[in-house]
C-alpha positions as CSV (number, residue, x, y, z in Angstrom):
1,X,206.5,97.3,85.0
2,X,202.8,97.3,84.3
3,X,201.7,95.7,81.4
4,X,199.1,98.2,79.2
5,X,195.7,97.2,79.0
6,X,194.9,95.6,76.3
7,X,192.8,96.9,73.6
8,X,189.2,95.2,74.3
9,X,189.9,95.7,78.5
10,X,190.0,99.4,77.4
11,X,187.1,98.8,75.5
12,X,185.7,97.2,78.7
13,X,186.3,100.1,80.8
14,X,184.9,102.9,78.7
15,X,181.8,100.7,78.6
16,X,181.4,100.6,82.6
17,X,182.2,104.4,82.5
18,X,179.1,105.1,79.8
19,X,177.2,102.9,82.3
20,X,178.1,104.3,85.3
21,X,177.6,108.0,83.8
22,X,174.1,106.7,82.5
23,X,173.3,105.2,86.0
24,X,173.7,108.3,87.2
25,X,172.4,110.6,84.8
26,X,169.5,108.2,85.2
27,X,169.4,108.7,89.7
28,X,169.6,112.6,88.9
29,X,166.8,112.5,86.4
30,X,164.6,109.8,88.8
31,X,165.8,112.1,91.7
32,X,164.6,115.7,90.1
33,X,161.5,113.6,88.9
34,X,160.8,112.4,92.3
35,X,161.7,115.9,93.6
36,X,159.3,117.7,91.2
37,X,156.4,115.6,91.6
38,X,157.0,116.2,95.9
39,X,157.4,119.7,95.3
40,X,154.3,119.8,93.5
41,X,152.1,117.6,95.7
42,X,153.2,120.1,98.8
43,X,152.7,122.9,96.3
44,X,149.3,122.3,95.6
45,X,148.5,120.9,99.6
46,X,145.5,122.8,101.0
47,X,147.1,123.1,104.1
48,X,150.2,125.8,104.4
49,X,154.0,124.2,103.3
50,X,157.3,125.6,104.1
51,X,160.5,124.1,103.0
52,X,164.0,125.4,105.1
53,X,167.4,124.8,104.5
54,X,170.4,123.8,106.7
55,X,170.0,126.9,108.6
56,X,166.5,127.3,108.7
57,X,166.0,130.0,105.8
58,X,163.0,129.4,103.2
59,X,163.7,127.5,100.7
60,X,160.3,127.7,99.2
61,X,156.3,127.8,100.9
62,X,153.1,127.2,99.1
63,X,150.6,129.8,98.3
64,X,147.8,128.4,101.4
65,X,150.9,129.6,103.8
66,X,151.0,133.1,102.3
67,X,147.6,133.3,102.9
68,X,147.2,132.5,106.2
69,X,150.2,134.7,107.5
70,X,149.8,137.4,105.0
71,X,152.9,137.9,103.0
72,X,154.1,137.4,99.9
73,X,156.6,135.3,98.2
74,X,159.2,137.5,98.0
75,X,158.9,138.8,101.6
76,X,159.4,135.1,103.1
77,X,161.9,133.1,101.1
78,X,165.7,133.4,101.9
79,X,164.3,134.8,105.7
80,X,165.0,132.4,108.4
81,X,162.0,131.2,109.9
82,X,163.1,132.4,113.8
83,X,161.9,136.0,112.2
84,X,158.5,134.5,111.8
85,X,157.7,133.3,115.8
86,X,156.8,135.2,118.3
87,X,159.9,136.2,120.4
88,X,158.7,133.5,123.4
89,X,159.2,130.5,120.4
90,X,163.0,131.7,118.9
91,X,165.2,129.9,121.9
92,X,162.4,127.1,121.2
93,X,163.4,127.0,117.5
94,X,166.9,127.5,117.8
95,X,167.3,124.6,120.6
96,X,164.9,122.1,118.6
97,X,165.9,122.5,115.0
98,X,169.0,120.2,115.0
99,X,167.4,117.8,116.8
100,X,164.7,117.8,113.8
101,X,167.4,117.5,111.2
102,X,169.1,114.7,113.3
103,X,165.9,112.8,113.8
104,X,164.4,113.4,110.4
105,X,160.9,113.9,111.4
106,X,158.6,115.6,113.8
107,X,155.0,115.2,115.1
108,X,152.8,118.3,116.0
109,X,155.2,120.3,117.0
110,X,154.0,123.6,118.0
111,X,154.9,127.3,117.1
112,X,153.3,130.8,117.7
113,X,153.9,132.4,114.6
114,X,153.6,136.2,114.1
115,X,151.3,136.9,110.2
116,X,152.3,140.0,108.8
117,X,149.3,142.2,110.3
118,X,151.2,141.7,113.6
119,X,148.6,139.0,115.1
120,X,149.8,135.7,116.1
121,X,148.4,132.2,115.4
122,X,149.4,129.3,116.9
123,X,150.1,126.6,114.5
124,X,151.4,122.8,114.6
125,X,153.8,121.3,112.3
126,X,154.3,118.0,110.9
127,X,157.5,117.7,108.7
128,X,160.0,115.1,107.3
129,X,163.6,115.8,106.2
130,X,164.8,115.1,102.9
131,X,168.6,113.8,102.3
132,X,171.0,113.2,99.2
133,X,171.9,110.3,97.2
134,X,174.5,110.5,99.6
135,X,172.1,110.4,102.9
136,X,173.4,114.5,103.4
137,X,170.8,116.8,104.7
138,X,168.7,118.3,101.8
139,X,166.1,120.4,103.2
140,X,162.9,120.1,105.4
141,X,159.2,119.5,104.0
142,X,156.9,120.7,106.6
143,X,153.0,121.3,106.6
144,X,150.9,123.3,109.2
145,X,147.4,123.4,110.9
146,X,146.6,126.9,112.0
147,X,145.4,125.3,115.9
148,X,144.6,128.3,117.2
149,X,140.7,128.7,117.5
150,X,141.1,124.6,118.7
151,X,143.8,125.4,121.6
152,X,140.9,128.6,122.6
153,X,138.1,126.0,122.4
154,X,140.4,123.5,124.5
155,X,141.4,126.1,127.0
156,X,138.0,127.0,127.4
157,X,136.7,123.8,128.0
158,X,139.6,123.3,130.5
159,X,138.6,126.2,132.1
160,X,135.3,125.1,131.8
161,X,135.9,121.6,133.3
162,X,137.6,123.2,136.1
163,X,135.3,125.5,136.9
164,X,132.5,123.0,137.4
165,X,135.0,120.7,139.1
166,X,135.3,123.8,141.9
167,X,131.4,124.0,141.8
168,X,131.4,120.6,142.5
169,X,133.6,119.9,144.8
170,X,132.2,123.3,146.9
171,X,128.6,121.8,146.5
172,X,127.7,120.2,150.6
173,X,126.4,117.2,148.7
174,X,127.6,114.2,147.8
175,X,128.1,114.2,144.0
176,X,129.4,111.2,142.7
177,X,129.6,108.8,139.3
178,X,129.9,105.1,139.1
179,X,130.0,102.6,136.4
180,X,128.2,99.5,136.2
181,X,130.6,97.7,138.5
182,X,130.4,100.2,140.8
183,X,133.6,101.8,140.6
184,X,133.7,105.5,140.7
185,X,134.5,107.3,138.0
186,X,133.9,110.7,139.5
187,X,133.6,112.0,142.7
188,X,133.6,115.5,144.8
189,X,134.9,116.3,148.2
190,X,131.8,115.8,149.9
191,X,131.6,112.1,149.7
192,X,135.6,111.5,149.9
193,X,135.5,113.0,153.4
194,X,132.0,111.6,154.2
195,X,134.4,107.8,153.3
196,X,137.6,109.2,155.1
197,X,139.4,109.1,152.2
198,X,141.0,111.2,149.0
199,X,139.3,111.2,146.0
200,X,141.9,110.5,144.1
201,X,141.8,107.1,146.3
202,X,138.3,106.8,145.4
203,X,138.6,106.7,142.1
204,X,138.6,103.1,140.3
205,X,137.5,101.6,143.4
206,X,134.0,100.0,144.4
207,X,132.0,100.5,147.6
208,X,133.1,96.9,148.4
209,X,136.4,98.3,148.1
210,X,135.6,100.8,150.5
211,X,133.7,98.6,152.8
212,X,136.9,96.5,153.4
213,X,138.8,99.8,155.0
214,X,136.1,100.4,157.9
215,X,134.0,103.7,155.3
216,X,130.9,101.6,155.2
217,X,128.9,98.3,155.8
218,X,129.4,95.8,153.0
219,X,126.0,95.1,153.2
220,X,125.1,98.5,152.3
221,X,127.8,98.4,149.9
222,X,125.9,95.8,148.3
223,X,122.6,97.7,147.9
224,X,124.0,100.2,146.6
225,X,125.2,98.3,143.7
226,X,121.7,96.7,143.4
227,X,120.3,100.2,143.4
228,X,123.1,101.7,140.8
229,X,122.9,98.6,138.2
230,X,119.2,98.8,138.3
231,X,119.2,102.5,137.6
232,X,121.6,102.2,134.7
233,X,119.3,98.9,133.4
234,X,116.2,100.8,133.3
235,X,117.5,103.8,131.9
236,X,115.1,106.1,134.7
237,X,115.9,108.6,137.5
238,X,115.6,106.9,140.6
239,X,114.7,108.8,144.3
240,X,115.6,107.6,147.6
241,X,113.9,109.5,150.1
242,X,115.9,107.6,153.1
243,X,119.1,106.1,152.1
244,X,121.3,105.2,155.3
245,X,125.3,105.0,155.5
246,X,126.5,103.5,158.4
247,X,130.4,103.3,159.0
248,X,133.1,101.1,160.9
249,X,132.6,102.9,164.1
250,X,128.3,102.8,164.0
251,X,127.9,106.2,163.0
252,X,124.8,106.4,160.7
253,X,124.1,109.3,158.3
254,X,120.8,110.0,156.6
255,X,120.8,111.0,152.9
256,X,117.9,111.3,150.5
257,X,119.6,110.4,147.1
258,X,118.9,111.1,143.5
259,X,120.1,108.6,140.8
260,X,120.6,109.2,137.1
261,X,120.8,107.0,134.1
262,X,124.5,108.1,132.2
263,X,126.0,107.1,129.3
264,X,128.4,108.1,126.7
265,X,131.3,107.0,124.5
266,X,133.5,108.1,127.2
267,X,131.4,106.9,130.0
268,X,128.8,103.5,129.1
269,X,126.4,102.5,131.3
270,X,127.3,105.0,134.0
271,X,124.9,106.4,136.9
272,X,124.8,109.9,138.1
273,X,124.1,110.1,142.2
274,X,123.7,113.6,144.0
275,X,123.2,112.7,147.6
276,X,121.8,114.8,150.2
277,X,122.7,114.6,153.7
278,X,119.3,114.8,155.8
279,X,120.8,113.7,159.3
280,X,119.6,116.3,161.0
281,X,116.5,116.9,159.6
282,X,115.7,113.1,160.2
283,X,116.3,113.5,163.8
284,X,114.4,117.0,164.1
285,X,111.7,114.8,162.7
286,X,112.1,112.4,165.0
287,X,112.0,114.7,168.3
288,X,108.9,116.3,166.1
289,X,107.0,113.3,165.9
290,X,108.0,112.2,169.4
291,X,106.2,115.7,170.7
292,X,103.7,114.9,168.9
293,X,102.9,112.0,170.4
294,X,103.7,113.4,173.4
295,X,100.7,116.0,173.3
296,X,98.6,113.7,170.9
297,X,98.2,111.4,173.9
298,X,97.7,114.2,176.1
299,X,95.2,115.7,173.6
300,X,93.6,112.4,173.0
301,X,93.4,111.5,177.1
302,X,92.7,114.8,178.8
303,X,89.3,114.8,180.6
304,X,88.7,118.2,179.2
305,X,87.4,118.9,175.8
306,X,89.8,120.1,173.3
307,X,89.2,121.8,170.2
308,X,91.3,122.9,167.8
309,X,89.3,125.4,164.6
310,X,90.2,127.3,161.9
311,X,90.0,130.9,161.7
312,X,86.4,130.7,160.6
313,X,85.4,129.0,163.6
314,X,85.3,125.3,161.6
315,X,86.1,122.4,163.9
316,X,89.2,120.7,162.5
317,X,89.7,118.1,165.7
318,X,88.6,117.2,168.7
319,X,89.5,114.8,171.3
320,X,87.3,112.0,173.1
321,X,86.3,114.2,175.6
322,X,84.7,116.4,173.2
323,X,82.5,113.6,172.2
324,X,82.3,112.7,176.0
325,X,80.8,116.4,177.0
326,X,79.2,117.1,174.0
327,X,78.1,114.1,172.7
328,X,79.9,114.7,169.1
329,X,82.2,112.1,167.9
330,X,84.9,113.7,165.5
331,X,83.3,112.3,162.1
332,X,80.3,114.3,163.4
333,X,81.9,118.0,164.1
334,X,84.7,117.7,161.9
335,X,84.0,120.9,159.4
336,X,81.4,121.9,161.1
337,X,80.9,125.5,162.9
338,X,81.5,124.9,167.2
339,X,78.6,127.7,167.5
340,X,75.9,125.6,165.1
341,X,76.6,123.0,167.2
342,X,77.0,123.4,171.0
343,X,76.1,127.6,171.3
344,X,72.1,127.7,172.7
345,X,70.2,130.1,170.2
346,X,70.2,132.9,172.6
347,X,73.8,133.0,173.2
348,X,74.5,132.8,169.3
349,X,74.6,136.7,168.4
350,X,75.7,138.2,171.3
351,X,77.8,135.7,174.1
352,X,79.7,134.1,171.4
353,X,81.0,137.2,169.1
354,X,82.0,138.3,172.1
355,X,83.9,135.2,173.5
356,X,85.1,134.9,169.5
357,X,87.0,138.3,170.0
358,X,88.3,137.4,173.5
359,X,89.7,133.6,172.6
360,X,92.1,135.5,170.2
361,X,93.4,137.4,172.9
362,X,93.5,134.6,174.9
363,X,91.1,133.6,178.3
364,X,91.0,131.4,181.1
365,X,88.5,129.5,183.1
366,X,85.2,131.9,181.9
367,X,82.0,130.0,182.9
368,X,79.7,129.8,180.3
369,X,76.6,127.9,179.6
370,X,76.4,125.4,176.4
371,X,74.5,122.6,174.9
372,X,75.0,119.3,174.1
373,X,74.0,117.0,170.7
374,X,70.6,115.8,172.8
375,X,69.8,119.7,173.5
376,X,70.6,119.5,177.2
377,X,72.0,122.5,178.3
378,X,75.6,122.4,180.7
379,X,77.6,124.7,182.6
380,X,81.1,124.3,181.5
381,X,84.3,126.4,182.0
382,X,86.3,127.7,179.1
383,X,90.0,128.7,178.4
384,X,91.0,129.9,174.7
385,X,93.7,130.9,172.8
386,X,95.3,132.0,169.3
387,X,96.7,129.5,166.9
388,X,100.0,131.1,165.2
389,X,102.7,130.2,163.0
390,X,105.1,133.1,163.1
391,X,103.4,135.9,163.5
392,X,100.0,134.4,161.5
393,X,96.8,133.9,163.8
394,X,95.4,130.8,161.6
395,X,92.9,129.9,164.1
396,X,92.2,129.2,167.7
397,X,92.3,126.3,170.6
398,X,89.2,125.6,173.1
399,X,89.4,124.1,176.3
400,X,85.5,123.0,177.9
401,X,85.2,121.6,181.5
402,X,82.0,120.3,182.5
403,X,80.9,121.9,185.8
404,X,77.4,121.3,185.4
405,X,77.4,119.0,188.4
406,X,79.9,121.4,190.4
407,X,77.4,124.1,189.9
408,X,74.3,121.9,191.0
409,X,76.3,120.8,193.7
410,X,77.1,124.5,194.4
411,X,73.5,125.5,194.1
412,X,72.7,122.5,196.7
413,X,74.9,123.9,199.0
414,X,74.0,127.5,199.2
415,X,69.9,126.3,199.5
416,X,71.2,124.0,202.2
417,X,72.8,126.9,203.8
418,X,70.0,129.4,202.9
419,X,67.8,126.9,205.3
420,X,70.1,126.4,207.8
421,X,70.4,130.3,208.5
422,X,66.8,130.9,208.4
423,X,66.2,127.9,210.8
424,X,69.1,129.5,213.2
425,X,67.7,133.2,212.9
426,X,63.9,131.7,213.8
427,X,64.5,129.7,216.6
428,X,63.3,130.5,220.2
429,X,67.3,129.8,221.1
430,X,70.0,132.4,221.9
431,X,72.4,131.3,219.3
432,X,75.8,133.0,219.9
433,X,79.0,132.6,218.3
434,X,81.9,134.4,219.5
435,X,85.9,134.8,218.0
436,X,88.8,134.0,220.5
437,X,88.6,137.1,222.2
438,X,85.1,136.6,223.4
439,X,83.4,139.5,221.2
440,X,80.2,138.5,219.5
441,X,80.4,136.8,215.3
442,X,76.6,135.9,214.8
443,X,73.9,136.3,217.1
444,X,70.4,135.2,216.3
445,X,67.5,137.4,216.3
446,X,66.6,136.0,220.0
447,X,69.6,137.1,221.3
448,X,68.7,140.7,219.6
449,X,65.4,140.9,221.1
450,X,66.8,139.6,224.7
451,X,69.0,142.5,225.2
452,X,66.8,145.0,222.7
453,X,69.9,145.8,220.7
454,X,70.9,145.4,217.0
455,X,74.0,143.2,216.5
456,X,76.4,146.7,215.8
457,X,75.4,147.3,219.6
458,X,76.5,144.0,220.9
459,X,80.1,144.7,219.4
460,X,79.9,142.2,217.1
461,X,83.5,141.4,215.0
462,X,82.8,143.0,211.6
C-alpha cells in the first residue's frame, strides 16, 4: 500500500504544475510573439512572400506577391500552389516539395508561374520551413525574385556569346587570347588546327607547352611571349607585318599579326591576337620580285635602249643604254617629255604624232631618225608597245637600236657598188656572166655594141 502524499509534497506538486503551466503559457506567448513579429517582417518584405501548408495550399502571401501575379487575397489563399505554375512546373512541384519540407530549406529554386492575366513569369524562390515546439512541420516561409527579364537578358547574351563564338571560329584567321603567361584563354578553330590540336586542348596551356608536342619551335614560342608581355606592358596595338611559324616537321607559314592590349575583371592583363595567314601571298611575292629581277637585269643590261612613259609621253625609266644612245643618264630624262628631248624639230609635229598613235597599237623595227643630247642626229630602229593593266592603256614601252653605223656602212656599200658597176659597164672588156645553163645574166655595154643587140636580144635570164 502506498502511503498518501503528504501535505507540503502536494503542496510541492501543485507548485511545479503552476510552473510548468506558466513555462508554457510563457513558450506559447514567446512563440506567437516570435511568430507575429516573422509574419510581419515577411508581410511588409518588398519582395513577394507566400506561406504553404503541409500540402502546399496558401497559408497566407504578402501584398508585393499579389501585385506581381495579379490576384487578390481571397483568390490565392486556401489554393494549392501547383494551380499557380505553368503545367511544365506541377510534376516539378509535386516531386520537389517533400524534399523541401524534409530538408528545411531551399536556394533559388525556380518556378514558371502563371499571373492572373494568363502571362507567365519566371520566378526563384528562397524559403525556410518553420517547425513546432515539438520540431513538427509548421508551414513554409518563402520569398520570390520575379527573374524573368534576367533569364531573357542571360539567354540573350548566351545566344549572343555563341553566336560570335560561330563567327569566330568560321573566321580563316587565327583568333586567339592569351594572358600574361601566355596561356590561352581563348581560341578559334583556325589556330587549333593551324597547332594540330583541339581547342579545348589549347586552352590553359602556353606556346611552350605547345612547343614541347612538335606544333611549333620553342624558340618562336619564346618570341611570342616577348611580343604578347610587351603588348600587354605598354598598353598599345602592336602590327607584325611578317610573323613566321615554323612546326616539328619544317613547315613554315607566314602570318601578318595584329596584337591588342586586353583587360578586364574577368580577364587582367590579357592580349588580343588576330593572325593572318599570308603564305601564299609571301611566296607570290617572292616569284614577283624574282621576275623582277629577272627583267630588271635584262632591262638594265640589254644593248638596246628601253623606255618605259606614261600616257603623256613623260619618261618614267630608262636603262643604261638609253644614256649610252642618247647620251641621257636617268636623273636627266626622268619626267621629261622623249619628243623634247631626242625628236629633231622637224619630225616633232608630224613623224612623232604619228609614231605616238602607232606605239599604242604596237610596231616593230620602224627606222627612224633621232637625235642625241650633243645634237647629233642617228638612225635608229624602233619597236613600241601599250602599257596595260587589265584592260587600262596607262602608257607605252620604246625599244631604240642604233643603226647609224649599219646605215653608213649600208650607204658605203651601195657607193662601192654604184662604182663598181659603172667601172664594169665602161670598160673596153666583154664582161659576161652567164647562169648554169649557159644563157647570159649581165653583159656589159661592149658586149652589146659587139654583137649590136640590147641585152633582151641576147636572151638574157630575167
Amino acid at each position: 500500500m502506498t502511503d498518501k502524499p503528504t501535505y507540503e509534497e502536494l503542496e510541492q506538486r501543485v507548485r511545479e504544475f503552476e510552473r510548468a503551466d506558466y513555462d508554457r503559457n510563457h513558450a506559447e506567448e514567446t512563440l506567437q510573439a516570435s511568430e507575429s513579429r516573422f509574419r510581419l517582417m515577411f508581410m511588409n518584405a518588398p519582395l513577394p512572400y507566400q506561406s504553404l501548408d503541409e500540402y502546399g495550399n496558401f497559408l497566407d502571401v504578402n501584398e508585393p506577391f499579389l501585385k506581381v501575379l495579379g490576384y487578390t487575397r481571397e483568390e490565392v489563399i486556401g489554393r494549392n500552389f501547383g494551380e499557380f505554375l505553368h503545367p511544365d512546373w506541377i510534376d516539378h512541384f509535386k516531386e520537389n516539395f517533400p524534399r523541401f519540407k524534409a530538408v528545411g530549406e531551399v536556394l533559388g529554386v525556380e518556378f514558371d508561374m502563371v499571373k492572373k492575366d494568363g502571362s507567365t513569369i519566371l520566378v526563384s524562390f528562397n524559403g525556410k520551413i518553420q517547425q513546432d515546439d515539438q520540431g513538427r512541420f509548421r508551414c513554409t516561409h518563402c520569398i520570390f525574385n520575379d527573374i524573368t527579364d534576367r533569364k531573357r537578358a542571360e539567354e540573350a547574351l548566351r545566344h549572343s556569346e555563341e553566336f560570335l563564338r560561330q563567327v569566330i571560329d568560321a573566321s580563316p584567321n587565327c583568333i586567339f587570347i592569351k594572358d600574361w603567361d601566355g596561356r590561352y584563354v581563348l581560341v578559334n578553330k583556325a589556330i587549333a588546327k593551324l597547332y594540330g590540336v583541339s581547342k579545348e586542348e589549347m586552352l590553359g596551356r602556353t606556346d611552350s607547352d605547345l612547343a614541347g608536342t612538335g606544333s611549333l619551335d620553342p624558340e618562336e614560342a619564346e618570341t611570342f611571349l616577348a611580343d604578347d608581355q610587351d603588348v600587354i606592358k605598354r598598353k598599345t596595338l602592336k602590327r607584325i607585318s611578317e610573323e613566321c611559324l615554323t612546326r616539328g616537321d619544317g613547315t613554315q607559314t607566314w602570318f601578318y599579326t595584329i596584337k591588342v592590349p586586353l583587360s578586364s575583371d574577368l580577364m587582367p592583363n590579357c592580349m588580343l591576337g588576330v593572325a593572318t595567314d599570308i603564305t601564299e601571298r609571301k611566296q607570290a611575292g617572292e616569284a614577283l620580285e624574282a621576275q623582277r629581277a629577272q627583267l630588271k637585269s635584262l632591262f638594265d643590261y640589254s644593248g638596246e635602249a628601253i623606255v618605259l612613259l606614261d600616257i603623256e609621253n613623260h619618261i618614267l625609266e630608262a636603262n643604261s643604254g638609253f644614256e649610252r644612245i642618247f647620251g641621257y643618264s636617268l636623273g636627266e630624262a626622268q619626267g621629261k617629255i622623249i619628243e623634247d628631248l631626242i625628236c629633231p624639230e622637224r619630225f616633232r609635229y608630224t613623224e612623232s604624232k604619228e609614231f605616238d598613235e602607232q606605239a599604242l597599237k604596237g610596231i616593230r623595227g620602224v627606222e627612224i631618225i633621232r637625235k642625241r643630247k650633243d645634237g647629233e642626229e642617228i638612225d635608229v630602229r624602233v619597236s613600241a608597245g601599250p602599257i596595260k593593266i587589265g584592260d587600262n592603256v596607262t602608257g607605252r614601252f620604246v625599244v631604240f637600236d642604233d643603226i647609224t653605223e649599219r646605215k653608213r656602212m649600208e650607204e658605203a656599200l651601195w657607193e662601192t657598188s654604184e662604182n663598181l658597176r659603172a667601172i664594169l659597164e665602161n670598160s673596153p672588156l666583154l664582161i659576161s656572166e652567164f647562169d648554169a645553163e649557159g644563157r647570159y645574166i649581165r653583159v656589159n655595154r661592149a658586149v652589146t655594141n659587139l654583137f649590136k643587140r640590147a641585152p633582151s636580144e641576147l636572151g638574157m635570164c630575167q
